[in-house]
C-alpha positions as CSV (number, residue, x, y, z in Angstrom):
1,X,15.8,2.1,-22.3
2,X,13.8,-0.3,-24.3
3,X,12.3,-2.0,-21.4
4,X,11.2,2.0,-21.1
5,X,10.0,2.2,-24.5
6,X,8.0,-1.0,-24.1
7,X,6.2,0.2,-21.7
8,X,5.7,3.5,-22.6
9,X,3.7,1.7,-25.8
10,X,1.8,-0.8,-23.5
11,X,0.7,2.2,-21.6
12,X,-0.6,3.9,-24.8
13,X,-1.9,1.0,-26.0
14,X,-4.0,0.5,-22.7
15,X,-5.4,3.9,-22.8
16,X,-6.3,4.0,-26.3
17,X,-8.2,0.7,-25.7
18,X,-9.5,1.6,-22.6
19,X,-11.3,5.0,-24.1
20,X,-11.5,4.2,-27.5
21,X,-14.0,2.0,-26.5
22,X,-15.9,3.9,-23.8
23,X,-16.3,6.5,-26.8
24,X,-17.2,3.8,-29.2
25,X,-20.0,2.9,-26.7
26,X,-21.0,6.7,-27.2
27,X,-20.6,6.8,-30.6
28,X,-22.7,3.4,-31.8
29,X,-26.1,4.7,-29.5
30,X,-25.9,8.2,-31.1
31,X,-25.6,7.0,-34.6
32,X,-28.5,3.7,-34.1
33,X,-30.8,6.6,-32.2
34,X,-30.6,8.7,-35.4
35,X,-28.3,11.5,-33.9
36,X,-25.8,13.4,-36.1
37,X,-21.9,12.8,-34.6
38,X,-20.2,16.2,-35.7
39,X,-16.4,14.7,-34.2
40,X,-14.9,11.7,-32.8
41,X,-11.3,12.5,-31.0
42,X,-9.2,10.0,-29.3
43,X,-7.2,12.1,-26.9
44,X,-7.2,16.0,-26.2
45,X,-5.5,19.2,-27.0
46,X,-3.7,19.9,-31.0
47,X,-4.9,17.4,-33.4
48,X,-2.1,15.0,-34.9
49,X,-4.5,13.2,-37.6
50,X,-7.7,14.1,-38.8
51,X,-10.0,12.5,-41.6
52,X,-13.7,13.6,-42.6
53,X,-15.6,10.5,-43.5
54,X,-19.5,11.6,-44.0
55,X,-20.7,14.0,-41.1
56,X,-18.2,13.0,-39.0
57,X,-14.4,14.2,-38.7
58,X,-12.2,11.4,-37.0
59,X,-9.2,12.8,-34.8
60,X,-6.1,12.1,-32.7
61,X,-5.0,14.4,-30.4
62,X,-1.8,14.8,-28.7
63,X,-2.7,13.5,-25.3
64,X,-4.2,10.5,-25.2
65,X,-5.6,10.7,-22.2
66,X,-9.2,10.6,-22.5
67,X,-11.3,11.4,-25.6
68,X,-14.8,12.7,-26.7
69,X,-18.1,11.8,-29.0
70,X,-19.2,15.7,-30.5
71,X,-23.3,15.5,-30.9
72,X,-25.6,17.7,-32.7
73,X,-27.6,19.1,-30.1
74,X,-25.6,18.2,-27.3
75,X,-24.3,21.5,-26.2
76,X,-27.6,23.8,-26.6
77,X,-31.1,23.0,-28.6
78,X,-31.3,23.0,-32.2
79,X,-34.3,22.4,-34.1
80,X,-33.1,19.5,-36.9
81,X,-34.7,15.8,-36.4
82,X,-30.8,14.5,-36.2
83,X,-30.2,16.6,-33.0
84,X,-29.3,15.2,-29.9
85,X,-31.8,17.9,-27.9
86,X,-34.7,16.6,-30.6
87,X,-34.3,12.8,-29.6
88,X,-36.5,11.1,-26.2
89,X,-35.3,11.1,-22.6
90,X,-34.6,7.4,-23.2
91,X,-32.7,7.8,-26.5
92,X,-30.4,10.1,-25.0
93,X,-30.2,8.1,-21.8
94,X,-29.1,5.5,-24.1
95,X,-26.1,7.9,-25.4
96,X,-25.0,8.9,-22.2
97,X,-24.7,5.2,-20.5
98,X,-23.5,3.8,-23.5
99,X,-20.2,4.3,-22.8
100,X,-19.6,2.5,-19.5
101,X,-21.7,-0.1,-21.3
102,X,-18.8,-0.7,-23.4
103,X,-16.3,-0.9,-20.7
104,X,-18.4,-3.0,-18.8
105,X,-18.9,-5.6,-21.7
106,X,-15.0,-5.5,-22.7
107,X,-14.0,-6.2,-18.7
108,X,-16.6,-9.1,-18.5
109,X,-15.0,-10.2,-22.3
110,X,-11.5,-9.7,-20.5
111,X,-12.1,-11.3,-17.2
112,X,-13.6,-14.9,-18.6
113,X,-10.4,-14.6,-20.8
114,X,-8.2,-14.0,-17.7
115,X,-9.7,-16.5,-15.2
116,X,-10.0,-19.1,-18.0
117,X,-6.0,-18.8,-18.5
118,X,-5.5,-19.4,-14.9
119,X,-7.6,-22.1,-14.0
120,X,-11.0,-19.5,-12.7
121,X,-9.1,-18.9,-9.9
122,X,-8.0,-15.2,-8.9
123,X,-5.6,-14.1,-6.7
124,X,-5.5,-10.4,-6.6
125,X,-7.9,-8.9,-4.1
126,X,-6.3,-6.8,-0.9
127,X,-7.6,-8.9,2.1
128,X,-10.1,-7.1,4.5
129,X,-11.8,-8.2,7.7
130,X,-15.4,-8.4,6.7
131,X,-15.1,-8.4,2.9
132,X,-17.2,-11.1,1.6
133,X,-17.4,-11.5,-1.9
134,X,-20.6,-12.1,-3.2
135,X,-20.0,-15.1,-5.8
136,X,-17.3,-17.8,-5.7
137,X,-15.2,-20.4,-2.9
138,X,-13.3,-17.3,-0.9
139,X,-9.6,-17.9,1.2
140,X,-7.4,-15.7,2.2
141,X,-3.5,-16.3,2.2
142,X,-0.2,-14.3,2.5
143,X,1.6,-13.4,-1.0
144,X,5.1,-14.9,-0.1
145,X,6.6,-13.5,-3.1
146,X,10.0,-11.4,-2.4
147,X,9.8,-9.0,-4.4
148,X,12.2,-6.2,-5.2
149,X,10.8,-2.7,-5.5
150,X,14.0,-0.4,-5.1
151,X,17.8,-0.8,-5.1
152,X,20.1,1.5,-2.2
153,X,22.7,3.4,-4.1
154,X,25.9,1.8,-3.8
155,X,24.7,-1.3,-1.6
156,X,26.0,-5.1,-2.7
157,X,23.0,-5.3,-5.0
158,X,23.7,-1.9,-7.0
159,X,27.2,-2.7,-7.2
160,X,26.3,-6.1,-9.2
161,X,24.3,-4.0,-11.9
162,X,21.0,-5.1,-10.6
163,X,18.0,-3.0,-11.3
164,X,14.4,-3.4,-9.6
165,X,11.9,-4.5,-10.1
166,X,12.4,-8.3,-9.9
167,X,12.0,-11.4,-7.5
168,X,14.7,-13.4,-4.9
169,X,13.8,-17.2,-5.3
170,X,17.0,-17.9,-3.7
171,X,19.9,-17.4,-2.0
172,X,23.0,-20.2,-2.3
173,X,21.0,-22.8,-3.6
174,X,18.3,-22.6,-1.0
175,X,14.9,-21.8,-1.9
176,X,13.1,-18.6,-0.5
177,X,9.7,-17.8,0.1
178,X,9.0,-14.8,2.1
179,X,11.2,-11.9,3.5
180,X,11.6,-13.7,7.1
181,X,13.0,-16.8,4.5
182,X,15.3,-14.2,2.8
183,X,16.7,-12.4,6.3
184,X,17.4,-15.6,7.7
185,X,19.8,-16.9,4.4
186,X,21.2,-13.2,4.5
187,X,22.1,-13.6,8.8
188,X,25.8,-14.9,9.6
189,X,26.9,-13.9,6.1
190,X,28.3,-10.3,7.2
191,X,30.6,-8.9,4.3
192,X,30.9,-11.9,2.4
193,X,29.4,-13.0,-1.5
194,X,25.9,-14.8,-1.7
195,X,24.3,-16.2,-4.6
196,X,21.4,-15.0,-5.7
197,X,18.8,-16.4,-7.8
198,X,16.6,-13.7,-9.2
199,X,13.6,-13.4,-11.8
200,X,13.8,-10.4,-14.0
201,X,12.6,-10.1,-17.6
202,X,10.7,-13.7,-18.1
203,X,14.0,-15.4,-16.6
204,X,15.6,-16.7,-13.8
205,X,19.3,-16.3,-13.4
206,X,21.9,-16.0,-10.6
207,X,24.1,-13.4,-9.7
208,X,26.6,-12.5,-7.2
209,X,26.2,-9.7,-4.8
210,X,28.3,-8.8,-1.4
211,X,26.2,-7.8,2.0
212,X,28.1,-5.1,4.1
213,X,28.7,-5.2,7.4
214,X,24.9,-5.4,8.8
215,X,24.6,-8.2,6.5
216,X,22.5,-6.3,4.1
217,X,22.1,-6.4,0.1
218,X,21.0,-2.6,-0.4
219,X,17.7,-3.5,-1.3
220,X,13.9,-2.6,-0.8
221,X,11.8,-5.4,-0.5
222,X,7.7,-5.1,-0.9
223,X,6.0,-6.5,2.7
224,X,4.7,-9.8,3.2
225,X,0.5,-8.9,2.6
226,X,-2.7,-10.8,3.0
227,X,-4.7,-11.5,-0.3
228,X,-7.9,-13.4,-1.1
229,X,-8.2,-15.9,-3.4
230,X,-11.4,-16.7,-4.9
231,X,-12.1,-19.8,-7.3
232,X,-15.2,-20.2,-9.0
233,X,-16.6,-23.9,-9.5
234,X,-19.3,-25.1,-11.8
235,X,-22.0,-23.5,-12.8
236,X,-20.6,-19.8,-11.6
237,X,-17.6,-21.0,-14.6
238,X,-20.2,-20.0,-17.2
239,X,-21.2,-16.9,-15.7
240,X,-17.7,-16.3,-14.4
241,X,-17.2,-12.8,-16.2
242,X,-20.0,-11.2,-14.9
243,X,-19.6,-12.8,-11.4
244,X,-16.2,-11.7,-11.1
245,X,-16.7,-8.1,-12.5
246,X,-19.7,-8.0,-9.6
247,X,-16.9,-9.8,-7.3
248,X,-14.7,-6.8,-7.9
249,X,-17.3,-4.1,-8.0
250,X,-17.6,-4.7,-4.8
251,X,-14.2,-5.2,-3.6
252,X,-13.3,-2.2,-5.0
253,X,-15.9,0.0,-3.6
254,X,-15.3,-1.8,-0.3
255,X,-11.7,-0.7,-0.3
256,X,-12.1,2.7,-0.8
257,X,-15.0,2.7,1.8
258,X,-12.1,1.7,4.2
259,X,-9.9,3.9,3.1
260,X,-12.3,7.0,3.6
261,X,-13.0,6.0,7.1
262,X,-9.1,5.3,7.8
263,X,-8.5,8.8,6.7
264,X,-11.5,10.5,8.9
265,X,-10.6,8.5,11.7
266,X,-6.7,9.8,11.6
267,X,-7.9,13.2,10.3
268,X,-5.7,13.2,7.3
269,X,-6.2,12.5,3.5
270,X,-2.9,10.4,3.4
271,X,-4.4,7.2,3.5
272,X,-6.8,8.4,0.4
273,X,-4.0,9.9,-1.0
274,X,-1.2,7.4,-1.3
275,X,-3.6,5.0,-2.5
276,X,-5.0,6.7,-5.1
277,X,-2.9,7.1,-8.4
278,X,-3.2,8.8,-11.8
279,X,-1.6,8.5,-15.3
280,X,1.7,8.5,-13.8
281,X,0.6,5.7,-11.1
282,X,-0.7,3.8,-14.2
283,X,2.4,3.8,-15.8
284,X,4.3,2.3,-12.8
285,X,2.0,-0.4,-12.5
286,X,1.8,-0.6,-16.4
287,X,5.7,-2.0,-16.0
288,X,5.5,-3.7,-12.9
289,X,2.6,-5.9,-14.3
290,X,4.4,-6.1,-17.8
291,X,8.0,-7.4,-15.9
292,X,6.0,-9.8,-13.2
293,X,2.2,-10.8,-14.8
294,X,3.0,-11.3,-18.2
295,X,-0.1,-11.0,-21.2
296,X,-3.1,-12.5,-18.9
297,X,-1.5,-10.0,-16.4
298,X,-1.7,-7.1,-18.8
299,X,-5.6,-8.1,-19.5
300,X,-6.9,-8.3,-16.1
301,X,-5.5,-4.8,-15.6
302,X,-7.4,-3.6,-18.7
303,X,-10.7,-5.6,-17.1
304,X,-9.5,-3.9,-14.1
305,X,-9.3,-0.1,-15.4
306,X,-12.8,-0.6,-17.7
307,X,-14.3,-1.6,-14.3
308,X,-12.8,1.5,-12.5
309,X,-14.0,3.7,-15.5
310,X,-17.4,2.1,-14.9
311,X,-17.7,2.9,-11.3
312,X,-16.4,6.4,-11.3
313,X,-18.1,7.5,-14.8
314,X,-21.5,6.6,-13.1
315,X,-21.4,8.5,-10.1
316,X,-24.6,11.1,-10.5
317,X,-21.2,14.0,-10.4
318,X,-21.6,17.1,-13.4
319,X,-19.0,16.5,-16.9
320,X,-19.0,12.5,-16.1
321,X,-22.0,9.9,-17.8
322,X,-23.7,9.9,-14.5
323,X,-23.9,13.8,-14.6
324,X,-25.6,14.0,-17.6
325,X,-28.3,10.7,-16.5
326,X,-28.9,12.8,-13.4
327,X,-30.2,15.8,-15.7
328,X,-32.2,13.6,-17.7
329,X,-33.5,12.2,-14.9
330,X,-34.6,15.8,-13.5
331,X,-36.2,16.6,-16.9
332,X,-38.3,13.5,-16.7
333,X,-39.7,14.1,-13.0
334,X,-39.8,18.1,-13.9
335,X,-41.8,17.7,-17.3
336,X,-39.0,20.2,-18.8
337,X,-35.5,20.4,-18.9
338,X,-33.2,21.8,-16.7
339,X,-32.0,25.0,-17.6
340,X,-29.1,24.7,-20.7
341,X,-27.3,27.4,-18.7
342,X,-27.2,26.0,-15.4
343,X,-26.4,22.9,-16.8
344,X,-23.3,24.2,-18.7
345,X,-22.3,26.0,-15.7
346,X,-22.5,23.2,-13.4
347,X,-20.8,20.7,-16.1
348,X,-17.9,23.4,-15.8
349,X,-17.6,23.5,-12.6
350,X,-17.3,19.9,-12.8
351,X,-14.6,19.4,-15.4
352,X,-12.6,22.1,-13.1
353,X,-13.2,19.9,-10.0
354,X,-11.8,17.1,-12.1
355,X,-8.6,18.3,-13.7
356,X,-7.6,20.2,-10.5
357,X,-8.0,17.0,-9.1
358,X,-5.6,15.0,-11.4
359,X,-3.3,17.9,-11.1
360,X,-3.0,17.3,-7.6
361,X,-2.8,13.7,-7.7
362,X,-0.3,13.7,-10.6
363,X,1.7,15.9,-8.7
364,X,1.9,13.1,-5.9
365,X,2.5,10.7,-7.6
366,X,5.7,12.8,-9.3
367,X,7.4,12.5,-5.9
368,X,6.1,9.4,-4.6
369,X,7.3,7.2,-7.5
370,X,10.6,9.8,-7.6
371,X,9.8,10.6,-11.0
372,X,12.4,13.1,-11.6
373,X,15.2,10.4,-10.4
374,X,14.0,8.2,-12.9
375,X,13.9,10.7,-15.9
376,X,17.8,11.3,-14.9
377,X,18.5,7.8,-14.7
378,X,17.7,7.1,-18.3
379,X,20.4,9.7,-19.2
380,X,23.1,9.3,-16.9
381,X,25.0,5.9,-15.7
């Protein structure tokens, strides 16, 4: 339960961070381009805290999952010098990619602090044919790492009060390395008591446990997979932020180009689908990170997040930053705006789009992480 608790604030934490600075970004270009800011929320839905300071009420919401910056102007035209529809194409530009300014300053911040800490060398990009990285010394090598990512009910493993997630280093004294190392300590030993040495919660300890009559633990191990390691050398070490977030800019788009095709190719949205996570998703990884990576771990998935926030808010797609730089950019090729109407409308249709879409993808993710299993499990046993 406190390991639950823990992470449950880590995942707060992250979001708060995450968009309190996105809006921040939002906030600071309004206020130096002479706009008046009527509300700044962190999170949606009933307010919890609220506190006028000047023109501008400050607010946190009960779900803090997302926030907004509330312009003067921003909404229809009004005729006062303070008002966002009375300010330049390139003043209001400046509002709308201000934002993803922010996170992409905090993830460049974030990933000097990360790749400092672990010697500007990075091991977490997926490994796919034909992904070269643009910046850095690229190799690719398998993560050996045994690590435990479910527990069968009453198997050798449950029965010793084990709990996943955590690692196998060993089994009777002998060190392990991959799952082929682990199945070949586990054969001959049917029904009998090995020794495990396991890493759970920042330690290593042993532990006891019984395979049955296949010679099995009852556990469920995460595969063998290929990663690529980059290390950057040199110069690149003082622009190392930057070249990293570009690094994994493209990586990421890359990866989801792959996964598009994959899921043409088989005519399903599976392989889209199960890749793709939302709050819930988050929170998973939010603890796996937290019980295996540690504090560097827990910043480069911040970097990582601010980067994804990045990409996605500046797709040219109505109710995100992009959206609203693509109507600008109209208005400047037109000579006049585009229609305060239409936009609304279309910025609608938009934000629907968007929370159906989380809907759906929350809703995934409630039965592929077997949410409702794990909500009963901190209540009974």
């Amino acid at each position: 339960m406190v390991s639950t608790i823990i992470t449950v604030l880590l995942f707060v934490l992250i979001i708060g961070v995450v968009v309190t600075i996105h809006e921040v970004g939002h906030y600071a270009a309004a206020r130096l381009s002479g706009m008046l800011v009527e509300e700044f929320s962190f999170g949606f839905g009933p307010k919890l805290v609220s506190k006028k300071w000047g023109d501008t009420e400050y607010m946190i919401k009960l779900f803090p999952l997302g926030g907004y910056v509330k312009i003067l102007g921003e909404e229809m035209e009004i005729k006062d010098k303070r008002s966002f529809s009375e300010k330049s194409i390139i003043s209001r530009m400046f509002v709308a990619v201000a934002g993803v300014l922010m996170n992409f300053l905090l993830a460049v911040v974030l990933f000097y602090i990360v790749l400092g800490a672990r010697g500007f060398s990075y091991e977490g990009i997926p490994y796919y044919e034909n992904l070269n990285l643009w910046f850095g010394d690229q190799e690719e090598f398998y993560a050996y790492n045994v690590t435990v990512i479910g527990i069968t009910d009453d198997g050798g493993a449950d029965k010793a009060g084990l709990e996943e997630p955590f690692e196998i280093l060993g089994v009777d004294g002998n060190p392990v390395e991959s799952v082929k190392d682990l199945k070949d300590e586990l054969e001959g030993k049917e029904e009998k008591t090995v020794d495990l040495t396991i890493y759970k919660d920042g330690e290593e300890k042993d532990v006891e446990v019984v395979e049955n009559k296949e010679g099995l633990i009852g556990v469920e191990l995460a595969s063998d997979f290929k990663l690529i390691r980059v290390e950057y050398n040199g110069v690149e070490r003082i622009f190392a932020g930057f070249l990293h977030f570009a690094n994994m800019t493209k990586a990421n788009i890359f990866v989801f180009g792959r996964l598009i095709s994959k899921s043409v190719e088989e005519k399903s949205v599976k392989p889209v689908a199960t890749s793709v996570s939302g709050p819930i998703g988050l929170f998973v990884v939010i603890d796996l990170v937290r019980e295996f990576a540690g504090t560097v771990g827990i910043l480069d998935l911040i970097a990582t997040l601010n980067l994804t926030l990045v990409i996605i808010n500046i797709l040219p797609f109505p109710a995100l930053d992009g959206g609203h730089v693509l109507f600008m950019t109209i208005e400047a090729v037109r000579g006049k705006p585009v229609n305060k109407n239409v936009e609304r409308w279309l910025v609608n249709i938009g934000m629907i789009i968007m929370f159906g879409l989380m809907i759906l993808i929350s809703a995934k993710d409630v039965f592929q992480f077997e949410v409702f299993d794990w909500i009963k499990g901190l209540f009974v046993g």
